[in-house]
C-alpha positions in Angstrom: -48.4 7.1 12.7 -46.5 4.7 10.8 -45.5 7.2 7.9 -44.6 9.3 10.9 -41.8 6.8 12.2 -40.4 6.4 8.6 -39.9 10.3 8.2 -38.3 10.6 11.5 -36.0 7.5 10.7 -35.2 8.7 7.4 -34.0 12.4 8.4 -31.7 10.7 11.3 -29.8 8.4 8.3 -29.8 11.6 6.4 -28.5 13.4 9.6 -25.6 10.5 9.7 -24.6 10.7 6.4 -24.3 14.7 6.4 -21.7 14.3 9.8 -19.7 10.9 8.3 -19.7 13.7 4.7 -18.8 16.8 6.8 -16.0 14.6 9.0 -14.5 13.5 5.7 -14.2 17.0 4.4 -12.7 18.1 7.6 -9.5 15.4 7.5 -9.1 15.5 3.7 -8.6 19.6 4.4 -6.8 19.2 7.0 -4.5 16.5 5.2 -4.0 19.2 2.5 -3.5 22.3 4.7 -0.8 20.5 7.1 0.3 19.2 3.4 0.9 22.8 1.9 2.9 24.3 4.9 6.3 24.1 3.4 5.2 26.3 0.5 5.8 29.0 2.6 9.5 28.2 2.2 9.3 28.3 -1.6 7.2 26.8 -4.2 9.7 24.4 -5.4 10.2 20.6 -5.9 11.8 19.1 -2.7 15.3 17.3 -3.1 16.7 15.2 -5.9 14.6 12.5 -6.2 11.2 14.4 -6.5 13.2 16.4 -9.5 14.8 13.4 -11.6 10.5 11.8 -11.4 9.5 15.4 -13.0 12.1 14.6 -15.7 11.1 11.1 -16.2 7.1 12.2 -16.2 7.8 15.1 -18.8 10.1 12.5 -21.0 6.9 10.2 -21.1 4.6 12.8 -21.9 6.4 14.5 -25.0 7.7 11.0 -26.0 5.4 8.6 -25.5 5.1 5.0 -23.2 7.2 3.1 -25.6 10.0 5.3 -25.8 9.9 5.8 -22.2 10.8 2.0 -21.5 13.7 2.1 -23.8 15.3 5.7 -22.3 18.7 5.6 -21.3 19.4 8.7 -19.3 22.9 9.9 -20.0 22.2 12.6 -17.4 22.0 10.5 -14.3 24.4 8.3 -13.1 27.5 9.5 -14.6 29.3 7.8 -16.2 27.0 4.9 -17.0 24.2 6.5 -17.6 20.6 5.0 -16.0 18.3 2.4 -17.7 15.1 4.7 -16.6 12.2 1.8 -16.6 14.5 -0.3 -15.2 15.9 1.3 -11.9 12.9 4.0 -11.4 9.2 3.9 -9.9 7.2 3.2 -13.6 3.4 3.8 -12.0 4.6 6.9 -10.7 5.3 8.3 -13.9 2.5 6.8 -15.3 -0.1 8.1 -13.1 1.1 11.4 -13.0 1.3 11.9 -16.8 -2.2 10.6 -17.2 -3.8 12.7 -14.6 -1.7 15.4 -15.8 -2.8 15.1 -19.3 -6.1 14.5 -17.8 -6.9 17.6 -15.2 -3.6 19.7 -15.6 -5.0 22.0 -18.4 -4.0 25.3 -17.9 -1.1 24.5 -15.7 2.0 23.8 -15.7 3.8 19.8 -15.4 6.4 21.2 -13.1 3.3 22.6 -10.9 1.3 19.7 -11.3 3.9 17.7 -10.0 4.3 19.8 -7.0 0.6 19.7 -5.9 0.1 15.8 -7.1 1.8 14.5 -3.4 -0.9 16.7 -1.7 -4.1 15.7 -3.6 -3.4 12.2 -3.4 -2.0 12.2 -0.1 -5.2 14.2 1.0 -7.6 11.9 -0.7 -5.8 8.9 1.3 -7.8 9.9 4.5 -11.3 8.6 2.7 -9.6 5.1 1.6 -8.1 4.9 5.1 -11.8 5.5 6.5 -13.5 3.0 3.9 -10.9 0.0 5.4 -11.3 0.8 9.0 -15.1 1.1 8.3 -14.9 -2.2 6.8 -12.9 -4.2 9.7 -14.6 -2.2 12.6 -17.1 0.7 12.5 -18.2 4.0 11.0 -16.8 5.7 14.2 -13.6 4.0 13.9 -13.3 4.6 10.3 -13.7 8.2 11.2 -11.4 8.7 14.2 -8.7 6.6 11.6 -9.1 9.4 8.9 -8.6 11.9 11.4 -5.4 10.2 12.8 -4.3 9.8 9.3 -4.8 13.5 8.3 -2.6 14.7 11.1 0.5 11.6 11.0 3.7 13.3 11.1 5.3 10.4 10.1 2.8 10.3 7.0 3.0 14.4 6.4 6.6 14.1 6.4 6.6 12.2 3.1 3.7 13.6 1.7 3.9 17.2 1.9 4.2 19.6 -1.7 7.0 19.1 -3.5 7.0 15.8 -2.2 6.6 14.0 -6.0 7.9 10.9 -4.8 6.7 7.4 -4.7 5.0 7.3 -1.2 1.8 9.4 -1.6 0.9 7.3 -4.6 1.8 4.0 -2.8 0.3 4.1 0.3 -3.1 5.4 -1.7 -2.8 1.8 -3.9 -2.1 -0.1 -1.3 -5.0 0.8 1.3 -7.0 1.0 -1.5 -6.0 -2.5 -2.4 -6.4 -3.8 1.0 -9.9 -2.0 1.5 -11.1 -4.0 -1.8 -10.1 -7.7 -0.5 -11.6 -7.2 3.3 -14.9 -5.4 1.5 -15.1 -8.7 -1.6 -14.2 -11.4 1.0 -17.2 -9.9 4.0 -19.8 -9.5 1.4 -19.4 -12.3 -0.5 -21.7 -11.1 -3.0 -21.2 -12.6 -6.3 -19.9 -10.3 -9.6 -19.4 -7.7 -7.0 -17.2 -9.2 -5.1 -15.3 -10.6 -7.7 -14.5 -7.3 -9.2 -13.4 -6.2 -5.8 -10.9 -9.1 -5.4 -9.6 -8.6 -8.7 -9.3 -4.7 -8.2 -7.4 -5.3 -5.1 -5.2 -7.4 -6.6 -4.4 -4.8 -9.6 -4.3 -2.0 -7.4 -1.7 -3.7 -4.8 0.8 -4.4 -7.8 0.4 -1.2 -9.1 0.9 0.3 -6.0 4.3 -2.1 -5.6 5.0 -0.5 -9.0 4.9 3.1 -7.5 6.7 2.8 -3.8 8.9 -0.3 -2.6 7.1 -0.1 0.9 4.3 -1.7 -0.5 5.8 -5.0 0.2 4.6 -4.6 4.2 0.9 -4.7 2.7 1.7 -8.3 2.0 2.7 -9.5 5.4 -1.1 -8.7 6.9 -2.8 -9.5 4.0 -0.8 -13.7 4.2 -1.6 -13.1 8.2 -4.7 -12.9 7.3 -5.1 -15.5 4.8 -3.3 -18.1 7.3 -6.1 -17.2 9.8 -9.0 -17.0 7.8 -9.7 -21.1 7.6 -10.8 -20.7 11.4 -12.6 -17.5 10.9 -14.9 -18.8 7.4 -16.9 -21.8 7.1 -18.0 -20.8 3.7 -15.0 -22.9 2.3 -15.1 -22.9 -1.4 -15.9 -18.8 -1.7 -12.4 -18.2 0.4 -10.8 -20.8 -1.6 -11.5 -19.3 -5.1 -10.8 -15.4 -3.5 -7.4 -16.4 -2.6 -6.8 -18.0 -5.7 -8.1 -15.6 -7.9 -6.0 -12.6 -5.7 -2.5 -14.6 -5.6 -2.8 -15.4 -9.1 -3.7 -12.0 -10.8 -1.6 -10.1 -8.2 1.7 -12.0 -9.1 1.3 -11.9 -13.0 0.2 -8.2 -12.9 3.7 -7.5 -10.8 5.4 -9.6 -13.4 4.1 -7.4 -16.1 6.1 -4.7 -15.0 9.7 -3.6 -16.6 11.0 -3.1 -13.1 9.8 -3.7 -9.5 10.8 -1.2 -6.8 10.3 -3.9 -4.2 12.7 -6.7 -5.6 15.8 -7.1 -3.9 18.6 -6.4 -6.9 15.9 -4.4 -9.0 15.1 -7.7 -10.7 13.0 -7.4 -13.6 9.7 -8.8 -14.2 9.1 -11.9 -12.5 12.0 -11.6 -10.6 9.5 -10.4 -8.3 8.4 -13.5 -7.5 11.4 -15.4 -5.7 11.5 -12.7 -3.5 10.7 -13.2 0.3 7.0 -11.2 0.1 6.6 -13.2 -3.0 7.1 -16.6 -1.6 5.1 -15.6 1.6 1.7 -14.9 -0.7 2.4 -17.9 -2.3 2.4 -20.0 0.8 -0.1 -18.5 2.9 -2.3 -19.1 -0.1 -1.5 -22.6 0.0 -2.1 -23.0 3.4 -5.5 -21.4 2.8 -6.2 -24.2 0.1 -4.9 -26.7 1.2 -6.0 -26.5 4.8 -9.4 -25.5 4.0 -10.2 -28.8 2.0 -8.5 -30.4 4.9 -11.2 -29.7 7.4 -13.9 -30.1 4.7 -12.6 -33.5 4.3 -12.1 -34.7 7.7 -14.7 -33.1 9.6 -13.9 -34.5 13.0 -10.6 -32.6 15.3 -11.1 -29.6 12.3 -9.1 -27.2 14.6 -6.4 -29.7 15.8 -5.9 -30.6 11.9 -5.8 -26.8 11.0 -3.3 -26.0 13.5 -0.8 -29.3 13.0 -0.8 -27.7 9.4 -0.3 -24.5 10.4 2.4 -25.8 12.6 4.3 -27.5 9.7 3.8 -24.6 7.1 5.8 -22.5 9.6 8.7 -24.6 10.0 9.0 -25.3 6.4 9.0 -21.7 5.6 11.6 -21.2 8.2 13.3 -24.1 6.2 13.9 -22.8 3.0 14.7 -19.1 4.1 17.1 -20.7 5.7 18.5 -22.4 3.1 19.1 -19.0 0.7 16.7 -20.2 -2.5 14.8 -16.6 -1.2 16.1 -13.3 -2.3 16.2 -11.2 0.4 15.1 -7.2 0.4 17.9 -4.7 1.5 18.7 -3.7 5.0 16.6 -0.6 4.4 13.7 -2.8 4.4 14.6 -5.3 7.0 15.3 -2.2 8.9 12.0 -1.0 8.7 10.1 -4.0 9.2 12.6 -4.8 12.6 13.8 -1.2 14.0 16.1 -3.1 16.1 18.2 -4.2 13.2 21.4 -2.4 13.5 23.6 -1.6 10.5 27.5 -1.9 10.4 27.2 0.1 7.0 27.7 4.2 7.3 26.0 4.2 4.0 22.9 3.2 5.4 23.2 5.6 8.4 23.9 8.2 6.5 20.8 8.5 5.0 18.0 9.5 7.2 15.4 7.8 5.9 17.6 4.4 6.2 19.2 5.0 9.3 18.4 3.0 12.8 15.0 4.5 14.2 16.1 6.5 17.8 13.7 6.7 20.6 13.5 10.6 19.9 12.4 9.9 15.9 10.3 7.4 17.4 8.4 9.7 20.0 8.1 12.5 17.3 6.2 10.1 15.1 3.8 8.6 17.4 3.2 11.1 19.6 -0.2 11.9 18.5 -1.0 8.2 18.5 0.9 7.4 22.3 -1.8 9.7 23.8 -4.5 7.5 22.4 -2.7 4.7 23.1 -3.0 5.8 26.6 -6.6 6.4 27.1 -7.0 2.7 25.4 -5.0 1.2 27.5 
């Protein structure tokens, strides 16, 4: 009777696992089908930008790394000319020649190129499920990767032809994200140690391929300020924050050029930048307020939140005071749509321009329906 009940509870976790499989394989496809519809409008690359990173990725390849980071381009730019590594998206570049070199035998670079926003795009719907899993539940995980799969806002800068930054940096920085929740809730030795440091890679890398990564840091110091009244188990979250600050900040010093930085500033210019300064402090306040309430056991929550209290105000302090380099509108813009411009420039590119109620409706009109039945 008893082997009975195992074989029965066995085939229903097999049962699972073949419908979570099968769901996966149904939003990564129909990622990449919704993904290769403007092909039917010609199989080329899409604008300027997605041609200039071909050049720069087939310059790497028959050059080499080295001789990449010291390329002037006298083609772009006229009459100055562009300092490549300096003023361009370096992982992108990187990623693509290595995978390129890696799977593209047979094809072409310029063909590679055009499919690489798809695949990676595509393969974003099983990260997206893996966070959501982690934070909520296998359902939710699901329904996510569905969502996901059918964004427009995410198809629009995703789609072939797209070889642009955003495919590659959204896929780093989930997967980044999806790494620190998973180490910090199993707190499981090695294992989670690799995760934290991973995440922490994978986030700067993913700063080094899209600008936009910058918004993972805002939830990811959130949740760092909140986590000293969610975890008792103070030194493991004390040694996890640590470890992530630290390796995050000199990995996205390592790099030539960060997207993100507010003037392009190389190397560790990155770090006086607002999103720099804001993992820094949250992480202090994690420390700092953690050995707090470890020290004075009594009126933990009051301490917690007087701290929390006076972190705020002295961050408001020294933005305030300009020692903080600032992103560019485009980025303010996007983190505050109500930010209004007095620069043409900006609004007359459409990607930079103030969001309209219309844009706004056509990119969350999938999700307003849901939206609806939650509320």
């Amino acid at each position: 009777m008893d082997k009975g009940l195992v074989k029965v509870e066995k085939s229903s976790h097999y049962g699972r696992y073949l419908l979570v499989i099968g769901i996966l394989v149904i939003s990564f496809s129909l990622s990449f089908v919704l993904r290769i519809q403007p092909a039917e409008y010609g199989f080329e690359l899409n604008e300027y930008d997605p041609f200039f990173n071909y050049r720069a990725t087939q310059f790497m390849i028959e050059n080499g790394f080295p001789a990449y980071l010291e390329w002037h381009d006298d083609l772009s730019w006229h009459p100055y000319g562009r300092d490549v590594s300096a003023t361009s998206q370096v992982m992108l570049h990187t990623v693509a020649g290595m995978l390129y070199q890696t799977f593209g035998v047979g094809s072409t670079l310029y063909d590679f190129t055009m499919w690489f926003p798809v695949v990676i795009g595509s393969l974003t719907t099983v990260v997206i499920f893996a966070l959501v899993r982690t934070v909520s539940s296998t359902t939710a995980g699901l329904l996510a990767s569905l969502f996901f799969a059918i964004s427009p806002i995410i198809l629009l800068r995703g789609s072939i032809g797209w070889f642009k930054s955003e495919p590659l940096g959204l896929f780093f920085g989930l997967l980044a994200v999806y790494l620190l929740l998973s180490g910090i809730k199993s707190d499981k030795g090695k294992v989670s140690v690799a995760k934290i440091v991973g995440a922490s890679i994978f986030l700067a890398l993913g700063l080094a391929s899209w600008g936009g990564v910058q918004f993972f840091i805002l939830p990811i110091g959130l949740f760092f300020l909140a986590l000293p009244f969610l975890r008792k188990d103070n030194k493991f979250i004390i040694w996890t924050s640590v470890v992530f600050a630290s390796i995050f900040l000199l990995a996205a010093a390592s790099f030539d050029a960060i997207p993100s930085a507010a003037d392009q500033k190389p190397g560790l210019g990155y770090i006086p930048t607002l999103s720099g300064w804001f993992l820094i402090g949250c992480t202090a306040f994690l420390v700092v307020s953690t050995i707090i309430m470890r020290v004075f056991s009594k009126a933990q929550l009051r301490n917690g939140l007087a701290l929390l209290g006076g972190t705020i105000i002295a961050g408001i302090a020294i933005v305030s005071s300009g020692l903080i380099s600032f992103p560019t509108f485009r980025y303010l813009n996007a983190a505050n749509p109500f930010l209004i411009t007095t620069d043409m420039l900006n609004d007359s590119v459409s990607e930079h321009a103030t969001t309209t109620i219309d844009v706004s409706f056509y990119f969350f009109s999938i999700l307003m329906v849901f939206a609806g039945i939650g509320a």
